[in-house]
N, C-alpha and C positions, 0 to 999 in steps of 0.2 A: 946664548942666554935668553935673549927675544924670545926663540921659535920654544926652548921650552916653558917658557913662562908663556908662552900663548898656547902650549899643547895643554897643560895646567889649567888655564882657565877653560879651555873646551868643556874638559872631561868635568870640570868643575862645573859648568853649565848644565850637560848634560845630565850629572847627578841628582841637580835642582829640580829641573825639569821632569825624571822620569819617578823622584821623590811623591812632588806634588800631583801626577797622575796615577796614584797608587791605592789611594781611597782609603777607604777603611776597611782592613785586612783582619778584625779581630774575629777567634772564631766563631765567639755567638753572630757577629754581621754574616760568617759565612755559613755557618751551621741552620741559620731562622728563615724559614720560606719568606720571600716578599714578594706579596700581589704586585704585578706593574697594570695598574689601569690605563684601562684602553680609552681613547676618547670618544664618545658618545657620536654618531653617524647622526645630521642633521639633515635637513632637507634647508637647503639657503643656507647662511651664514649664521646666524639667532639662532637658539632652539627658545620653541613653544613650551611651555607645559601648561599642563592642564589643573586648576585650582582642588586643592586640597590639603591629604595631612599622609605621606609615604612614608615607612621603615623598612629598611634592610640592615642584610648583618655583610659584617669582612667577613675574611678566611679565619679561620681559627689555626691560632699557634699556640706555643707553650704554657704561654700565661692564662690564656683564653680565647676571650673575642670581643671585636669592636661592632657596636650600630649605631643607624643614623637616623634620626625622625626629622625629616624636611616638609616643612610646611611652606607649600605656594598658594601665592593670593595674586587676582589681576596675572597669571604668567609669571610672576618673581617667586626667586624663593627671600621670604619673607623671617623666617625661623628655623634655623638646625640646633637640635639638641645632640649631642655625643655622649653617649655612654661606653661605659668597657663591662666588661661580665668578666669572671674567673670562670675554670677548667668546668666548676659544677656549675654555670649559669646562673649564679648570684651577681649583681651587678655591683661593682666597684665602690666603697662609699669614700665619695671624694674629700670628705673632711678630713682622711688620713693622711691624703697627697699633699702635706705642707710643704715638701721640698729640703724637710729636716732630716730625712729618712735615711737612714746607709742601705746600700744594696748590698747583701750579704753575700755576691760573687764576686763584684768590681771594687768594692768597698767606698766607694764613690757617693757622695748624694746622691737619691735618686730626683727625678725633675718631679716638678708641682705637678701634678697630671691636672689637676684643676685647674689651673691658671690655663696648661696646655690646651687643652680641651676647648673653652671658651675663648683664648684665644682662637684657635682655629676656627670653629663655630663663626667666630664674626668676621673673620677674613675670609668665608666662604658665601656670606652673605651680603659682604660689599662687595665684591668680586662678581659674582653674580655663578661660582662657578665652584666646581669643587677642584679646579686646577690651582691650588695654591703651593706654597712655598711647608715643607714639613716641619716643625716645629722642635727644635736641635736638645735633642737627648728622649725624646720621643719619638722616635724616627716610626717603629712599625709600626705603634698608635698610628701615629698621622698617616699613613700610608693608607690601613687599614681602615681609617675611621673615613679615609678620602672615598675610599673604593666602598662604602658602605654610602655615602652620600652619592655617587655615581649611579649604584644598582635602584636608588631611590628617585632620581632624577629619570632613570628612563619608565620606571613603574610612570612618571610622572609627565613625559614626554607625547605629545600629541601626534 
């Protein structure tokens, strides 16, 4: 009785385990191109930039596409703005991203993109870095608004 009560929890461990390494398998995650940004090649450990005001855009997928206007002062970046644009290149107006919204595929709330946005924005700028953490139910935004602050970072990089 022991040995199958201890084959049971094996398999029962197992399960857990190969559960929780399984990620997220829905189609649109597997259907939606996602930039993986590379990390910026520095010279020393720091990167330099050079004082200014950079924009770049991400990849463009279904919805649109994301950009990033990074303003550095003294070396820092001092200011990121995020924007999104739809498929025609009109930019997103974020007073509609209350967070009240159904997605009319997942039927889900969808997330504040405003809130998201700004928050990201300002954890990119205490951070000193666009290596942040993505922002949960905005996942390709933040990806893409990351890789949009990357491609602006190196316009910006000395």
């Amino acid at each position: 009785m022991k040995k199958l009560l201890m084959i049971l929890f094996i398999y029962l461990l197992i399960f857990l385990f190969s559960a929780c390494s399984a990620g997220d398998r829905s189609q649109n995650a597997e259907s939606t191109p996602r930039p993986n940004p590379e990390p910026i090649a520095y010279k020393g450990n720091t990167p330099t930039y050079k004082d200014g005001t950079y924009t770049a855009q991400g990849e463009k997928w279904q919805y649109g596409y994301e950009n990033a206007t990074v303003v550095i002062k003294n070396g820092q970046i001092t200011q990121v703005i995020l924007r999104r644009f739809d498929r025609q290149g009109k930019e997103i107006d974020y007073n509609e991203w209350t967070g009240q919204e159904v997605n009319e595929v997942t039927g889900k709330l969808k997330t504040n993109l405003k809130q998201a946005r700004i928050y990201l924005a300002n954890r990119i700028v205490d951070s000193q870095s666009y290596d942040v953490d993505n922002v949960t139910g905005a996942t390709i935004s933040s990806i893409n608004w990351k890789l949009s602050v990357q491609r602006a970072l190196e316009q910006a990089a000395k």
